[in-house]
LUMTOR-993383 format. One record per residue (C-alpha): residue number from 1; residue in one letter; z, y, x. Coordinates in Angstrom, 3 decimals. Layout:
N
REC    nr   rest          w          v          u
REC   NUM      A          Z          Y          X
...
***
This chain:
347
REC    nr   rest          w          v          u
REC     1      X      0.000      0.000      0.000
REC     2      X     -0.217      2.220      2.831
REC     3      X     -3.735      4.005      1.442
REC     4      X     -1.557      4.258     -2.235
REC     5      X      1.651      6.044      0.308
REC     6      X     -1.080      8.286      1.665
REC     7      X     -2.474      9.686     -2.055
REC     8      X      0.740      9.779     -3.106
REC     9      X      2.090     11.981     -0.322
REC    10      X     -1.063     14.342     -0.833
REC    11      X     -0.887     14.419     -4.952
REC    12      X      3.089     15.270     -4.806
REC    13      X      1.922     18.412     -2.449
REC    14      X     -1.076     19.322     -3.969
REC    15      X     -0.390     18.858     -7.692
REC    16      X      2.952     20.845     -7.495
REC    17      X      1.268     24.366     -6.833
REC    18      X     -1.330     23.815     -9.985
REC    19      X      1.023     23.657    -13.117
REC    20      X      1.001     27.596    -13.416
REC    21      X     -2.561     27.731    -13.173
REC    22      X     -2.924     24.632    -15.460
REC    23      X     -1.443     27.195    -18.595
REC    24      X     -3.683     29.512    -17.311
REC    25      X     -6.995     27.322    -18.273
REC    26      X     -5.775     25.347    -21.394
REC    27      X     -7.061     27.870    -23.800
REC    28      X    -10.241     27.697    -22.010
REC    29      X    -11.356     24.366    -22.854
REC    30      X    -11.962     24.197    -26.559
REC    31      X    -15.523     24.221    -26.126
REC    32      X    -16.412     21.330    -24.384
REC    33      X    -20.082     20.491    -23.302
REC    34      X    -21.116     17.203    -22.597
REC    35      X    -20.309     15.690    -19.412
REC    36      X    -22.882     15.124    -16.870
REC    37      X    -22.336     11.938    -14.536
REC    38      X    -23.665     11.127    -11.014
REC    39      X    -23.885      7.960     -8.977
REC    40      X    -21.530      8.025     -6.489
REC    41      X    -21.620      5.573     -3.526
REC    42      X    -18.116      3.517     -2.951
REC    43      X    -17.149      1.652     -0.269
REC    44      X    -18.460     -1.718      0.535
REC    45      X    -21.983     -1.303     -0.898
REC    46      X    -20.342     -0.304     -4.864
REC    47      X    -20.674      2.790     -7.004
REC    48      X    -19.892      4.337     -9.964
REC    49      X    -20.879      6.953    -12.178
REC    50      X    -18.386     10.421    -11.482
REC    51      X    -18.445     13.406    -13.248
REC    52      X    -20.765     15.949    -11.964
REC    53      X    -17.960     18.541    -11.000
REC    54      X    -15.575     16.215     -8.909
REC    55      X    -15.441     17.591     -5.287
REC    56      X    -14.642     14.914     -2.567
REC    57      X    -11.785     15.789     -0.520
REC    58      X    -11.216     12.918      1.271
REC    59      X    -12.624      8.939      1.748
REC    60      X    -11.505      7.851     -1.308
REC    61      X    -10.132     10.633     -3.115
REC    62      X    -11.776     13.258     -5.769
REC    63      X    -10.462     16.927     -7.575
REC    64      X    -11.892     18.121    -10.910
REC    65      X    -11.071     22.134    -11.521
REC    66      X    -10.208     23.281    -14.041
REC    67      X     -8.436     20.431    -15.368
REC    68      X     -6.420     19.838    -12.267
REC    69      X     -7.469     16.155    -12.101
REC    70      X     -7.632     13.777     -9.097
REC    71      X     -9.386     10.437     -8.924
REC    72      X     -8.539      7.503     -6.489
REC    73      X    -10.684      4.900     -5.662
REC    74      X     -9.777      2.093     -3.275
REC    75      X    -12.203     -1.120     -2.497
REC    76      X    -10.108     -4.236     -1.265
REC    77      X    -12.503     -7.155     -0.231
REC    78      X    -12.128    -10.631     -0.740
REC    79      X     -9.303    -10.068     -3.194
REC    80      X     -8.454    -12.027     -5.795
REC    81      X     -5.288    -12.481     -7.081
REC    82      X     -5.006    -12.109    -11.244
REC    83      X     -5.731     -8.256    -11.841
REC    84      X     -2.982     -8.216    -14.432
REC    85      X     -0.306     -8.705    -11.464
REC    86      X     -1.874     -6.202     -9.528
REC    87      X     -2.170     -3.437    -12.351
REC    88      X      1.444     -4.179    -13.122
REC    89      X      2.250     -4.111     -9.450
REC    90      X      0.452     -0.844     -9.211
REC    91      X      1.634      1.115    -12.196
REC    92      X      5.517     -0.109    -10.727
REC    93      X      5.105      1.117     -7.424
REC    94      X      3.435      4.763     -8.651
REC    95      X      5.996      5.015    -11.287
REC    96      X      8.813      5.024     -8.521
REC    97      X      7.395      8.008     -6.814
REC    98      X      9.071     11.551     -8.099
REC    99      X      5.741     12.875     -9.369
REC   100      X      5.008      9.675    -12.058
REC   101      X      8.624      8.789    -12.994
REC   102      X      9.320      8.831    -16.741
REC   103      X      5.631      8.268    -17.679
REC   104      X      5.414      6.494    -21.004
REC   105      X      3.007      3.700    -21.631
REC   106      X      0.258      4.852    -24.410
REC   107      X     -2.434      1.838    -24.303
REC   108      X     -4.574     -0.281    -22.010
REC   109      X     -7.780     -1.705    -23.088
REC   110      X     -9.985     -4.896    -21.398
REC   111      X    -13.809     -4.449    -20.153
REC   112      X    -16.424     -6.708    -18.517
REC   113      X    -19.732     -5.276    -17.236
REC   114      X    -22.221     -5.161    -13.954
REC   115      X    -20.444     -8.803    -13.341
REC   116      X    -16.940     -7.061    -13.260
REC   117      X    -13.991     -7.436    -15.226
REC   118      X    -11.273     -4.638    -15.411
REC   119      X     -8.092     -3.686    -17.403
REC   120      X     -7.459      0.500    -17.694
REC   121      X     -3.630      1.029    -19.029
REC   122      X     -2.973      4.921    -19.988
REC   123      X     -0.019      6.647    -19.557
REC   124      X      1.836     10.097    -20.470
REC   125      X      4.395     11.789    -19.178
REC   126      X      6.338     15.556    -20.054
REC   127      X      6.505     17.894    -16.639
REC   128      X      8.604     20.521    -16.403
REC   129      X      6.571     23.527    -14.178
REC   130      X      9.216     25.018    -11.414
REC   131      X      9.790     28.325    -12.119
REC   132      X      8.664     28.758    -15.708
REC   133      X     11.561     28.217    -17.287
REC   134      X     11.240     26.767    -20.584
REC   135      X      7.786     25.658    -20.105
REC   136      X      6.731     21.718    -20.053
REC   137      X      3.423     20.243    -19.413
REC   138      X      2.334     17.310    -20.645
REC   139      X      0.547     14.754    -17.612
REC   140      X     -2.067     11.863    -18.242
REC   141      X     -2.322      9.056    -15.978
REC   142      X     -5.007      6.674    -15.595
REC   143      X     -4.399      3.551    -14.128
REC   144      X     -7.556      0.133    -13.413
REC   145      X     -7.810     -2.424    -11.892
REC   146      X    -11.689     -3.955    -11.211
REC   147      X    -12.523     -6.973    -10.067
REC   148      X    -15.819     -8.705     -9.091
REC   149      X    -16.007    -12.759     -8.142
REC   150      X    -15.370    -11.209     -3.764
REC   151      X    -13.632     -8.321     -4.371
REC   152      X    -11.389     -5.249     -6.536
REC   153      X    -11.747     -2.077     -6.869
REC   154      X     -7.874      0.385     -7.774
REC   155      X     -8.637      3.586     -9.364
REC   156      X     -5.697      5.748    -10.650
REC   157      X     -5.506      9.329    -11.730
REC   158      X     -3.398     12.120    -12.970
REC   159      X     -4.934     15.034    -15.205
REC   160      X     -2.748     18.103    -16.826
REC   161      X     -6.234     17.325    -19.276
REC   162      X     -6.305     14.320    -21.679
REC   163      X     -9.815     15.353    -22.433
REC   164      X    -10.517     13.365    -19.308
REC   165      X     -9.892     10.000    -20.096
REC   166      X    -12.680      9.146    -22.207
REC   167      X    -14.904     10.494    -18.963
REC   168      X    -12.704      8.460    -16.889
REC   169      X    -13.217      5.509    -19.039
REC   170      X    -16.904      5.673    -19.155
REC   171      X    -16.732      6.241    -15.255
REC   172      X    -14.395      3.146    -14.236
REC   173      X    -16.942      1.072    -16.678
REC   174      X    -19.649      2.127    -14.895
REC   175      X    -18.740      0.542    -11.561
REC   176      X    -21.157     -1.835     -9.991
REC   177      X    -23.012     -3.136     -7.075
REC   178      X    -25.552     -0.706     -5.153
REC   179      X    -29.242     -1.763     -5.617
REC   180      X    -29.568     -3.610     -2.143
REC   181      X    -32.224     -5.816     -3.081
REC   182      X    -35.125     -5.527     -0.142
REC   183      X    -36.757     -2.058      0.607
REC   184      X    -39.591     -3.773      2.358
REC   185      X    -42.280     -5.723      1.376
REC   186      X    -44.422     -8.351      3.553
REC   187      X    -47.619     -5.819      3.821
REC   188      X    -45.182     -3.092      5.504
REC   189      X    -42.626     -5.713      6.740
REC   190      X    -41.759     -5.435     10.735
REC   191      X    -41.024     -8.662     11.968
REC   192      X    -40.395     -7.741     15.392
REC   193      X    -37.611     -5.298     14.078
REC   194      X    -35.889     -7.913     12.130
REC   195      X    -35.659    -10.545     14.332
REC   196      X    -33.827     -7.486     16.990
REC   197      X    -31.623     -6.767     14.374
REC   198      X    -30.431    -10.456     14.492
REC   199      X    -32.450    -11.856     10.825
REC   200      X    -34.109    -15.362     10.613
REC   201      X    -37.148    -14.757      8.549
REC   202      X    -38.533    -17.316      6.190
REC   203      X    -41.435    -15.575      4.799
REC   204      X    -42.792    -18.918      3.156
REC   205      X    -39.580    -18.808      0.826
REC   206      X    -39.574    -15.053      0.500
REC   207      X    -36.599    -14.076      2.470
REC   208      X    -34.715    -13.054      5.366
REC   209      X    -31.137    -13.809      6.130
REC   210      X    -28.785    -13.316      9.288
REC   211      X    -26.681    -16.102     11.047
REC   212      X    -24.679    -17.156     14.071
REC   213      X    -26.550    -20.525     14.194
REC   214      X    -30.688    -21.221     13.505
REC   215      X    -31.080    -22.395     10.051
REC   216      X    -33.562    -25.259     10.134
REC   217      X    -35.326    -27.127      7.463
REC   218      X    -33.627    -30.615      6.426
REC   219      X    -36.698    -32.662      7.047
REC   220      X    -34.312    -36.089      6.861
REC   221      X    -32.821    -35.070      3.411
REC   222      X    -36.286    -34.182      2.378
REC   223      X    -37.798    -37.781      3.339
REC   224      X    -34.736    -39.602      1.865
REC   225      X    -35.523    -37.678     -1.593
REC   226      X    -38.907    -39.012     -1.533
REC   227      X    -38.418    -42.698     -0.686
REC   228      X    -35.450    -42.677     -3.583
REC   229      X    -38.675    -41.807     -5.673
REC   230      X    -37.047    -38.727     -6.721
REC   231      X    -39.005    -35.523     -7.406
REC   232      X    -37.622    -32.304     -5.632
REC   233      X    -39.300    -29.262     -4.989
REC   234      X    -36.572    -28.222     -2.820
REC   235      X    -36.860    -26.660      0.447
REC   236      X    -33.070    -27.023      2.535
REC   237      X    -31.909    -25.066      5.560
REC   238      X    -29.047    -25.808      7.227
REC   239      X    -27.054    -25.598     10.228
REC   240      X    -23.636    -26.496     11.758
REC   241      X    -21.917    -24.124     14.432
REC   242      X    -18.402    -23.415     15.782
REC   243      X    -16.620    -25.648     12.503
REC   244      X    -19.214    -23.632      9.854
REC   245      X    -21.227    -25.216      7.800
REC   246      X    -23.932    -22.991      5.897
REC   247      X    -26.471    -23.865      3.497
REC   248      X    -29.591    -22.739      1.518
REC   249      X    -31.650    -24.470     -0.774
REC   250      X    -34.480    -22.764     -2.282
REC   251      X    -36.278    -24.484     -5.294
REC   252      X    -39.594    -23.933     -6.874
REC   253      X    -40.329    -23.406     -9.987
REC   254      X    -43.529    -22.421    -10.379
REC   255      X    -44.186    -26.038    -12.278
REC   256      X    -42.083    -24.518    -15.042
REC   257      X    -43.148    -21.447    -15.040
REC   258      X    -47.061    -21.714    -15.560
REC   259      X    -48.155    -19.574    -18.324
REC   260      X    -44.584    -18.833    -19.269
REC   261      X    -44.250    -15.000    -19.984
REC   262      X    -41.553    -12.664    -18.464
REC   263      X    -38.861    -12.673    -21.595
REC   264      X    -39.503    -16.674    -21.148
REC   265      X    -38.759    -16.622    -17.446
REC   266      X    -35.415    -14.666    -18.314
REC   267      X    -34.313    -17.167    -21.012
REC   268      X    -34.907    -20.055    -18.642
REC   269      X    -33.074    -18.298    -15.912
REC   270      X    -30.015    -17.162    -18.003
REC   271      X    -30.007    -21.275    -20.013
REC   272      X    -30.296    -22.736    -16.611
REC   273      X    -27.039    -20.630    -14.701
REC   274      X    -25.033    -21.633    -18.227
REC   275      X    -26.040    -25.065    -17.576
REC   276      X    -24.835    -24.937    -14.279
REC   277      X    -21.464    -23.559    -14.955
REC   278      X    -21.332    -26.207    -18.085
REC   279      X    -21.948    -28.584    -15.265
REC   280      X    -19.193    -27.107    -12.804
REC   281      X    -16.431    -26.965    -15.902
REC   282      X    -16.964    -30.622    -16.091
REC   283      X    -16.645    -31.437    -12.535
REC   284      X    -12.664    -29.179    -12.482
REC   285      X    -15.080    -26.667     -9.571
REC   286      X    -13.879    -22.943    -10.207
REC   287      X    -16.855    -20.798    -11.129
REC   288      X    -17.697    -17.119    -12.144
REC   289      X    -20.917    -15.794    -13.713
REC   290      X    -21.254    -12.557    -12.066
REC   291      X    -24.025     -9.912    -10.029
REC   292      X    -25.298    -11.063     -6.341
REC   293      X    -27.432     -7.593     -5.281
REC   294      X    -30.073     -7.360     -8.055
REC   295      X    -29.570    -10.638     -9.679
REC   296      X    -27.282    -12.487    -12.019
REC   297      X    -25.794    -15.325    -10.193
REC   298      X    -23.208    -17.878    -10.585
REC   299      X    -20.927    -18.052     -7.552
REC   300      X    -18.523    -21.083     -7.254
REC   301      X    -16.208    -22.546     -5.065
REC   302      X    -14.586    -26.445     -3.811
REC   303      X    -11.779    -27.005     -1.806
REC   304      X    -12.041    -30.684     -0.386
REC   305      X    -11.096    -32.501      2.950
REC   306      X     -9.401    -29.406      4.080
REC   307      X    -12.504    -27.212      3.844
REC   308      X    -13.369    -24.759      1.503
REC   309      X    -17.080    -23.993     -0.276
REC   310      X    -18.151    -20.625     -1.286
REC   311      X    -21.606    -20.605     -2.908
REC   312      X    -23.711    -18.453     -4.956
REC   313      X    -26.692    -19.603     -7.110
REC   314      X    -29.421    -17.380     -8.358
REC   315      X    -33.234    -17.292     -9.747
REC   316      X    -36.029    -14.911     -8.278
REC   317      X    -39.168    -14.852     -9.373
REC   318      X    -40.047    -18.433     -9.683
REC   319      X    -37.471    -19.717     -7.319
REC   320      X    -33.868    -20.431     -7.471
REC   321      X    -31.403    -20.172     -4.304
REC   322      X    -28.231    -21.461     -3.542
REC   323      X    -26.816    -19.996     -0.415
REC   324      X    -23.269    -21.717      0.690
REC   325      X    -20.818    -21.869      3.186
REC   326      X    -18.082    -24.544      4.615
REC   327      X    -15.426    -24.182      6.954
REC   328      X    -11.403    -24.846      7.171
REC   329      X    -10.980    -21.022      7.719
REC   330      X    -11.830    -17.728      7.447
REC   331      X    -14.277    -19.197      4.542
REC   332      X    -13.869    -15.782      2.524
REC   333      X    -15.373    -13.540      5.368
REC   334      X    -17.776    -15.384      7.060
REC   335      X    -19.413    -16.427      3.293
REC   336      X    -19.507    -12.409      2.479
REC   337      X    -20.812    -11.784      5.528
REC   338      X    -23.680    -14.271      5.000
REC   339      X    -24.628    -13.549      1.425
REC   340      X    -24.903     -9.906      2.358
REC   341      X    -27.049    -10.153      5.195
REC   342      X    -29.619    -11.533      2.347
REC   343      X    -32.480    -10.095      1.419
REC   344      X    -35.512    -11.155     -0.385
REC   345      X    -39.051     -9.851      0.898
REC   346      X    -42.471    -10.049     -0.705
REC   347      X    -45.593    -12.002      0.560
***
């Protein structure tokens, strides 16, 4: 909690010196005009839709004048704990601090979207402004916790404006991964460039990846497939270094797919990552529907023999990938740091 000791510190300072000047605007904000939103880039390749007239003041900190307001925003990777614990957790250890005690629960409401899930609580508490006597102001606290199938996202805020919170609300919904699906495409695509910056490039299955071993194609598995008379389009990469294990298995599709329209393609995508999860229910594996870059994705995970299996499966165009991971530790990061270093590229 040292990042929540740091806001803290600089709220309790800052927010003290604004209650005059909070009277000072109330009566200026009866007529509201729609609030404008922008995408703002988060930490750890997120974003989320601000209002236009929050000023940065610091990495993960925002100020709204005139409504006194300040936004936190803090990205924790490979988190994932129950988000319940940790808004409770969170809300306890603000409400300690001098400048939230004696806030009063109002309501808290439960969201999914852009493969997140999130809880917002609201809260309200009476201020009395040093120095003006008689005077109290009224505060409103926003409190969420967000959390993807990798990582969460806390956001908390206090306002002397409740006029804010549906903005807020709209804003903490809005959260979701940055378009990183590829920039290049194989007509412009610089080969030389991306094998310097460390990627393996398989342009036959329309993607580039980056890892600490060379992924080669399973030629064995391939051959046992056919002489079990099995048909499998599948193409599978693997490789084994330093106690890792990491696989990817790219299928095609294009058998299915032959005269199939676009809304067709979708359905089959969306029926066959149900099916999949239907699949992993029945088998006890722990499973999440959720966003990988561009696509929807299921990821899922195995602990067996002492190892742990991260994996995410996905469709593209007529393909679908499964890109996973093994090891006995550190299984979180190095799978995060594989998955991200993926990009798809066009022939």
């Amino acid at each position: 909690m040292s990042n929540i000791s740091k806001i803290l510190v600089t709220i309790g300072i800052i927010f003290g010196f604004l209650f005059l000047f909070g009277i000072c605007i109330m009566t200026s904000c009866n007529n509201i005009k729609p609030t404008e939103f922008v995408e703002t880039p988060l930490s750890n390749g997120y974003s989320m839709e601000i209002p236009n007239k929050f000023k940065k003041i610091d990495e993960d900190s925002w100020k709204l004048e005139p409504h006194n307001t300040f936004l936190n925003i803090n990205v924790l990777k490979n988190v994932t704990s129950e988000i319940d614990k940790e808004l409770e957790a969170t809300i306890n250890y603000f409400g300690s601090g001098e400048l939230y005690k004696g806030q009063i629960f109002v309501k808290s409401e439960k969201f999914e979207n852009n493969g997140f899930k999130g809880i917002i609580s609201y809260y309200e508490k009476d201020t009395k402004g040093k120095g003006l006597g008689l005077v109290t102001l009224k505060s409103y606290l926003v409190y969420a916790v967000i959390q993807n199938y990798t990582d969460r996202i806390l956001i908390n805020s206090i306002s002397l404006s409740k006029n804010i919170n549906d903005d807020l609300s709209k804003s903490i919904k809005s959260v979701k991964t940055q378009n990183t699906t590829a920039k290049t495409n194989i007509s412009k695509f610089d080969e030389a460039n991306a094998k310097k910056d460390g990627y393996q490039i398989f342009k036959e299955d329309n993607f580039i990846i980056k890892c600490s071993g060379k992924l080669l194609l399973d030629k064995l598995r391939i051959e046992q497939t056919k002489q079990n008379g099995q048909i499998d389009n599948s193409r599978p990469f693997h490789v084994f270094v330093k106690g890792v294990d990491y696989n990817i298995n790219i299928s095609d599709l294009t058998y299915l797919f032959n005269g199939k329209n676009d809304e067709e393609l979708n359905n089959y995508n969306s029926q066959d990552l149900t099916y999949y999860q239907t699949k992993f229910d029945e088998m006890g594996i722990r499973n999440k529907r959720g966003k990988f870059k561009n696509f929807d994705a299921v990821y899922y995970q195995n602990f067996q023999e002492n190892k742990l299996t991260k994996a995410v499966y996905f469709h593209h165009k007529m393909k679908s990938y499964m890109i996973q991971v093994t090891s006995k530790t550190k299984t979180d990061d190095l799978f995060t740091e594989f998955i991200n270093s993926f990009e798809t590229i066009n022939k």
